[in-house]
N, C-alpha and C positions, 0 to 999 in steps of 0.2 A: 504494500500500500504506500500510498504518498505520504508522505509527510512533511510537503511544503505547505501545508495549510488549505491546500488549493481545494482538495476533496479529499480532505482525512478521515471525515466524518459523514460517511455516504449518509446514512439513515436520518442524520439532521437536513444535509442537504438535501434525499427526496422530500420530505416534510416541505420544507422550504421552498421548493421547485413545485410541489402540490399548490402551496400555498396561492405563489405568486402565478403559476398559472387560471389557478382561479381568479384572481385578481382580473388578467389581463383578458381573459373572458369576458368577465363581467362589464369591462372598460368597453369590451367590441357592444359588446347587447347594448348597454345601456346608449354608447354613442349613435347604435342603431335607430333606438327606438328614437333618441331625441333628433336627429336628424328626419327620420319619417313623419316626424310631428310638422319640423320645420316645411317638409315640402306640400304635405298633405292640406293643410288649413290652406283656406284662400286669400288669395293676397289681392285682389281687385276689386271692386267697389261698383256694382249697376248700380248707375243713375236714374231714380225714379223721378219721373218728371210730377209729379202730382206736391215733391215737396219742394221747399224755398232754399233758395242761393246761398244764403246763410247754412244753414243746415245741410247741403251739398259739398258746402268746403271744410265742414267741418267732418263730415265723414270721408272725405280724401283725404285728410290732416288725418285723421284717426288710421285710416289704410297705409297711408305712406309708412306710419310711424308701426303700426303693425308688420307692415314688411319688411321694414329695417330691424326686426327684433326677431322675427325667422329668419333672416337670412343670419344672424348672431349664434340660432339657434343649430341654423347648418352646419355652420363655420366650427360649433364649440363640440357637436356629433361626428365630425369630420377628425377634429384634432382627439377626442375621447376615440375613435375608433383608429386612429396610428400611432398612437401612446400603448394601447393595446395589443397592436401587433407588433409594436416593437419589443415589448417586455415580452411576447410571447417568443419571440427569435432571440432574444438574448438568453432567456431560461432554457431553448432549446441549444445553443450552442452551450451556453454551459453544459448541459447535461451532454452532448455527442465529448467533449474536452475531456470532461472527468471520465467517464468512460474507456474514451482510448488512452487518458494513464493509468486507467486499472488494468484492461487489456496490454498494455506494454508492461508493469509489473508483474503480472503474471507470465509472461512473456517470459522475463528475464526471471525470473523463479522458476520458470519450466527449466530454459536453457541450464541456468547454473544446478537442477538436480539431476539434469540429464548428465551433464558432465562431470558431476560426483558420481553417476551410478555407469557412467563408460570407465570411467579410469578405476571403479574396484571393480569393473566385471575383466579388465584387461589385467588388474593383478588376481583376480580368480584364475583367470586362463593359463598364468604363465607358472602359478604357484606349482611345487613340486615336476615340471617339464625341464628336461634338458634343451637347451639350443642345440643342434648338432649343425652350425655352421660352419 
């Protein structure tokens, strides 16, 4: 195992990787949902002719000022949902990282018991044998 701090402690770090993957889940959905909000309400304003000029401009003032508060709404579902999938790639690269130095320690514990168990199967072999060179 490593013991550069990096992933000493697998079983914290899945925990933790659990964790934060929920996390950036949660950040996609929720940015989903408020962005669907953003696009779905409507943002136009029919003019009924039956009311007064006054009260016409004042429900374009109210529209405008509504569409500038969806489009805020896009913008802030947009950024929740690539904050999210960036935490989602960075807990994936860590987890592929720690992994391939557990598979290279293992690696190098294979190799060095391999090589303790050639060099006493080579003095098995030669034990009690005469060379006749």
């Amino acid at each position: 195992m490593s013991e550069d701090g990096c992933c000493s402690n697998a079983v914290y770090l899945r925990d933790t990787a659990d964790r934060l993957m929920l996390l950036a889940m949660a950040l996609v959905f929720v940015g989903l949902i408020i962005s669907t909000v953003g696009y779905v309400i409507p943002r136009d304003y029919q003019e009924h002719p039956g009311i007064s000029a006054k009260e016409s401009e004042a429900m374009n003032i109210y529209y405008a000022e509504l569409s500038a508060r969806l489009d805020i709404c896009v913008v802030v579902g947009m950024a929740l949902i690539a904050v999210g999938g960036l935490l989602t790639s960075a807990v994936f690269m860590k987890t592929v990282v720690c992994n391939q130095r557990e598979r290279e320690d293992d690696d190098v514990e294979i190799r060095a018991f391999r090589r303790l168990d050639s060099n006493s199967r080579d003095s098995r072999q030669s034990y009690g044998t005469v060379d006749n060179r």
